[in-house]
C-alpha positions in Angstrom: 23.0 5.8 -6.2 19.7 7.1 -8.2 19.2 10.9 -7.3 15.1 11.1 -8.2 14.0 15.3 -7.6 10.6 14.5 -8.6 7.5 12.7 -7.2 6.1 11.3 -10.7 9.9 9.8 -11.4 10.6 8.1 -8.2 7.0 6.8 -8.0 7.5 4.8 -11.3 11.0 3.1 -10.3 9.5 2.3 -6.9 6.5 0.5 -8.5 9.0 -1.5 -11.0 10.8 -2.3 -8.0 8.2 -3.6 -6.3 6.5 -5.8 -9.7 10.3 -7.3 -9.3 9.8 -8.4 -5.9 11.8 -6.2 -4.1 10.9 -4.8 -0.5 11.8 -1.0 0.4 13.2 0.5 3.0 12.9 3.9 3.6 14.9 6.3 6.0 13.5 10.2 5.7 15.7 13.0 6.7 16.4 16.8 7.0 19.8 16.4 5.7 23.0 17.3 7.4 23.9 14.3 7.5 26.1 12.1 10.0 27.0 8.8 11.2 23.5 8.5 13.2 21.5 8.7 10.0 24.1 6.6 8.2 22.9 3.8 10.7 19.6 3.9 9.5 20.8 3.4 6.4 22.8 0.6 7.0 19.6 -1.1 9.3 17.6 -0.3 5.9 20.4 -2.4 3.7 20.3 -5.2 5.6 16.5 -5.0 6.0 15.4 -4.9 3.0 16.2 -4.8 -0.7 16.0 -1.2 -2.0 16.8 1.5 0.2 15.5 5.1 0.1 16.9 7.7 1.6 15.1 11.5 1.5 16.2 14.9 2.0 13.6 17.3 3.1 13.8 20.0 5.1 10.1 20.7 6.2 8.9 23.9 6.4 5.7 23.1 8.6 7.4 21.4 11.2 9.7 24.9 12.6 7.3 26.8 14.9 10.4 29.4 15.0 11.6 30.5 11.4 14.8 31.7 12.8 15.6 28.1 13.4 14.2 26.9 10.0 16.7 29.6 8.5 19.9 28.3 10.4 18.8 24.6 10.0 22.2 23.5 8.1 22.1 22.7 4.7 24.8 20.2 3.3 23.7 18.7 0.2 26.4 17.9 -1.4 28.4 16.4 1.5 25.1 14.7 2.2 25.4 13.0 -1.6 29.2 12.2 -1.2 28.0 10.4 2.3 24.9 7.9 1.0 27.1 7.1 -2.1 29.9 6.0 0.2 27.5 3.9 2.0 25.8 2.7 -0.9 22.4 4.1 -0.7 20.4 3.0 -3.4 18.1 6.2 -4.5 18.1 9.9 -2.8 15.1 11.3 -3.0 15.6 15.5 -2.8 12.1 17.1 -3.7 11.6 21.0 -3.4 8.4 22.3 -1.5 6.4 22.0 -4.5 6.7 18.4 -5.2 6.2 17.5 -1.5 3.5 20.0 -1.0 1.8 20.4 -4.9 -0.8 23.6 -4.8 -4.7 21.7 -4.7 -3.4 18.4 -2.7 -4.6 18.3 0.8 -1.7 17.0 3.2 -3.3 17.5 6.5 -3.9 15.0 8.7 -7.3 14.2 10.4 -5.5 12.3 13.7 -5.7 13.2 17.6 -2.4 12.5 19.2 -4.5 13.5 22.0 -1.6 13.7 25.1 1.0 12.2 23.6 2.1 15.3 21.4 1.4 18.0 24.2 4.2 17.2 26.8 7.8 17.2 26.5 8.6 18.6 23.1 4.7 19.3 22.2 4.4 21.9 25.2 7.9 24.1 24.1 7.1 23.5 20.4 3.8 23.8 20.0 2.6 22.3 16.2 5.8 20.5 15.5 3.9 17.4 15.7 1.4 18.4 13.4 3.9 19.5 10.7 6.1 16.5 11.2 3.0 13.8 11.1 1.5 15.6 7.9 5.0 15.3 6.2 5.7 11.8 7.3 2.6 10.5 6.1 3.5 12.3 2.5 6.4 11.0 2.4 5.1 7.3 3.1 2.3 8.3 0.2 5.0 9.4 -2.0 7.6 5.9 -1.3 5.1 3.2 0.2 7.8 1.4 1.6 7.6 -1.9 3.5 9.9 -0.9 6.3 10.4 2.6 7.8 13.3 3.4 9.7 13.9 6.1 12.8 16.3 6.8 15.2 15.6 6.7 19.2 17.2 10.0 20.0 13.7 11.2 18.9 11.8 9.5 21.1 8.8 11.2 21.1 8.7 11.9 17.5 9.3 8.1 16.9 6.5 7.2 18.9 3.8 9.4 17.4 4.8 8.3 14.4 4.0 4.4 15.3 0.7 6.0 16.3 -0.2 7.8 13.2 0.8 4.2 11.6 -1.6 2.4 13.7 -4.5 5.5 13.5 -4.2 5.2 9.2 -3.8 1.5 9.6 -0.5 1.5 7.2 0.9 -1.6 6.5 4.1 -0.5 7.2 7.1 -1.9 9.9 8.5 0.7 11.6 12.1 0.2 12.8 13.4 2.2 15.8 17.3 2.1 15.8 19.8 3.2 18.9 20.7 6.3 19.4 24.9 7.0 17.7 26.7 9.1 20.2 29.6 11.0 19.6 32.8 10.1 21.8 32.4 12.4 24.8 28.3 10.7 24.8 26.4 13.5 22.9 23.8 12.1 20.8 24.6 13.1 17.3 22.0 15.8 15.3 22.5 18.2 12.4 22.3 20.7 15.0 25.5 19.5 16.8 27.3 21.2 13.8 26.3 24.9 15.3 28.2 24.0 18.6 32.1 25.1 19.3 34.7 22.6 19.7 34.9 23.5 24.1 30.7 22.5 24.3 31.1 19.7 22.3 33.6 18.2 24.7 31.5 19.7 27.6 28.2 18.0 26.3 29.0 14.3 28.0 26.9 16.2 31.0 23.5 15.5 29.2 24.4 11.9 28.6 26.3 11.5 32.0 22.9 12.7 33.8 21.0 10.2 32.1 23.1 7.6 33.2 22.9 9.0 36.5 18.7 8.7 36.4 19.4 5.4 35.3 21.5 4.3 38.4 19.4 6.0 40.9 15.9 4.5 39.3 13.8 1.9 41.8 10.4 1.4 42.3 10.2 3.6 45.2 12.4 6.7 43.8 11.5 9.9 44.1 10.9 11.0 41.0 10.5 14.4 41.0 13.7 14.5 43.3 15.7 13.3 40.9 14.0 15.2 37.8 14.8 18.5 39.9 18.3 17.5 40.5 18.9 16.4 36.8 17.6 19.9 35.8 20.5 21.1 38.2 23.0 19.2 36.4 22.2 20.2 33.2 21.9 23.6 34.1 25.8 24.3 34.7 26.9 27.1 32.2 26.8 27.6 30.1 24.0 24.9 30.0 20.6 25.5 30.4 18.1 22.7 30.9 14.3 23.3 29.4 13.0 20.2 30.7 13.9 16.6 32.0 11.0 14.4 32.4 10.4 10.5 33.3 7.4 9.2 31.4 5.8 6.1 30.2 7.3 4.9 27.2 4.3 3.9 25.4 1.8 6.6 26.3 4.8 9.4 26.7 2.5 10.6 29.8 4.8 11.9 32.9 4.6 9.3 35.7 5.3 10.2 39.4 6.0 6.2 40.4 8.0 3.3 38.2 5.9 0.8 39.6 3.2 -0.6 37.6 5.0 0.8 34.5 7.3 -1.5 32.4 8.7 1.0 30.1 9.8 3.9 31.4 12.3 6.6 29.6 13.8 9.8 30.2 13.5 12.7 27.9 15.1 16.3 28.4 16.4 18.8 26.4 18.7 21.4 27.1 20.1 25.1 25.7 23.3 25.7 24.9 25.1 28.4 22.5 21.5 29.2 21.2 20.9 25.3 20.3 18.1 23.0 21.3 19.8 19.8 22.1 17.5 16.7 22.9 18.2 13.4 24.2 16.4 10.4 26.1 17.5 6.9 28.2 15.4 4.2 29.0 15.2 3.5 32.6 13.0 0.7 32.7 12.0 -1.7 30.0 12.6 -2.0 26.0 9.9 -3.4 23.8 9.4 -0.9 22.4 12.7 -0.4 21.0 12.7 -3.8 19.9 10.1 -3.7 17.5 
């Protein structure tokens, strides 16, 4: 595995690449790394010829710096991880290469709706921070192929829009959410959590599931979205949100009919961690893309 630390370097084996024929596949990260972004990789290998993998933890993207401070850093596990599953070039830039003093990064798009429910209205401007350093990072690897995983939904779908507003010629790939074995979806942020909540987390997934089974054209919706906030709200859980929305326009919906893809997306507290995590109820183009 090529480790490239700067822009300049990594631009000029990409284009060689490229003259050769070669199609790239690129799957960006925050490092921490585990067996969820390890199946990107893997979709990337089989996908295309040259994968790319980045680490980046992105300073404009944390609306609260206490969280951009305990955002775990493992770089060197990270390394030992993408070399076992033969990654073909790490790409770990510092601020400056990513954000170079005099380059404009900031993005002229309207997400309009889709980036104030959900995880816009608790985090306000994480969308803004992760769009600009998305579209950056696409500048910086112009890959053919860009891969994400489902257990950020939302983030994953305001990306495809940003694709579509720029008009990038670029695929992106959503791939299924890796859960651990008790059902938690697995995130960097996992890694903050005792042994006991970890076990004790298969309530977020088990809700879902429960959503699922109760979901029919004429449910009451915000029924079951108050008693799914109950759920998840058993200590020392606490549920921010749960909401069922459309799965292409992310708006909340209050029916399922006349809507052919539907998800559910919450997030919950627990031992000071944000943990998020989605099911679709209805429907899966999207995810099929």
């Amino acid at each position: 595995m090529l480790i490239f630390k700067r822009v300049k370097d990594l631009q000029l084996y990409i284009a060689d690449s490229k003259k050769k024929g070669l199609s790239v596949g690129f799957v960006p990260t925050m490092g921490a790394l585990h067996q969820g972004h390890l199946s990107l990789i893997n979709r990337s290998k089989k996908s295309t010829d040259l994968t790319v993998c980045s680490i980046f933890v992105n300073p404009t993207q944390f609306n609260d710096k206490e969280d951009l401070k305990k955002y775990p850093r493992t770089t060197e596990a990270d390394i030992r991880l993408l070399s076992s599953e033969e990654c073909d070039i790490l790409f770990i830039p510092e601020v400056e290469e990513v954000y170079p003093p005099g380059l404009s990064t900031e993005l002229d798009i309207n997400f309009s709706k889709m980036a104030q429910v959900m995880e816009g209205e608790f985090r306000p401007g994480h969308f803004d921070g992760m769009a600009q350093v998305v579209n950056r990072l696409l500048d910086i690897v112009l890959p053919n192929e860009l891969f994400m995983g489902q257990k950020d939904f939302q983030q994953m779908s305001i990306v495809r829009s940003m694709l579509l507003q720029l008009k990038r010629p670029i695929k992106l790939i959503s791939c299924a959410i890796i859960r651990e074995d008790h059902g938690l979806a697995m995130s960097s942020r996992n890694r903050r959590l005792s042994e006991k909540v970890r076990n004790n987390a298969s309530v977020i997934f088990n809700t879902l599931k429960w959503m699922k089974s109760k979901i029919e054209d004429e449910a009451d919706l915000k029924k079951l979205k108050s008693i799914a906030m109950e759920k998840l709200s058993v200590e020392p859980f606490k549920a921010e949100y749960v909401e069922i929305c459309d799965g292409d326009t992310l708006q909340p919906i209050t029916t399922m009919a006349g809507h052919e893809f539907v998800v559910c997306c919450l997030a919950v507290w627990v031992e000071k961690v944000r943990l998020i995590d989605n099911l679709v109820l209805k429907g899966d183009h999207l995810l099929n893309a």
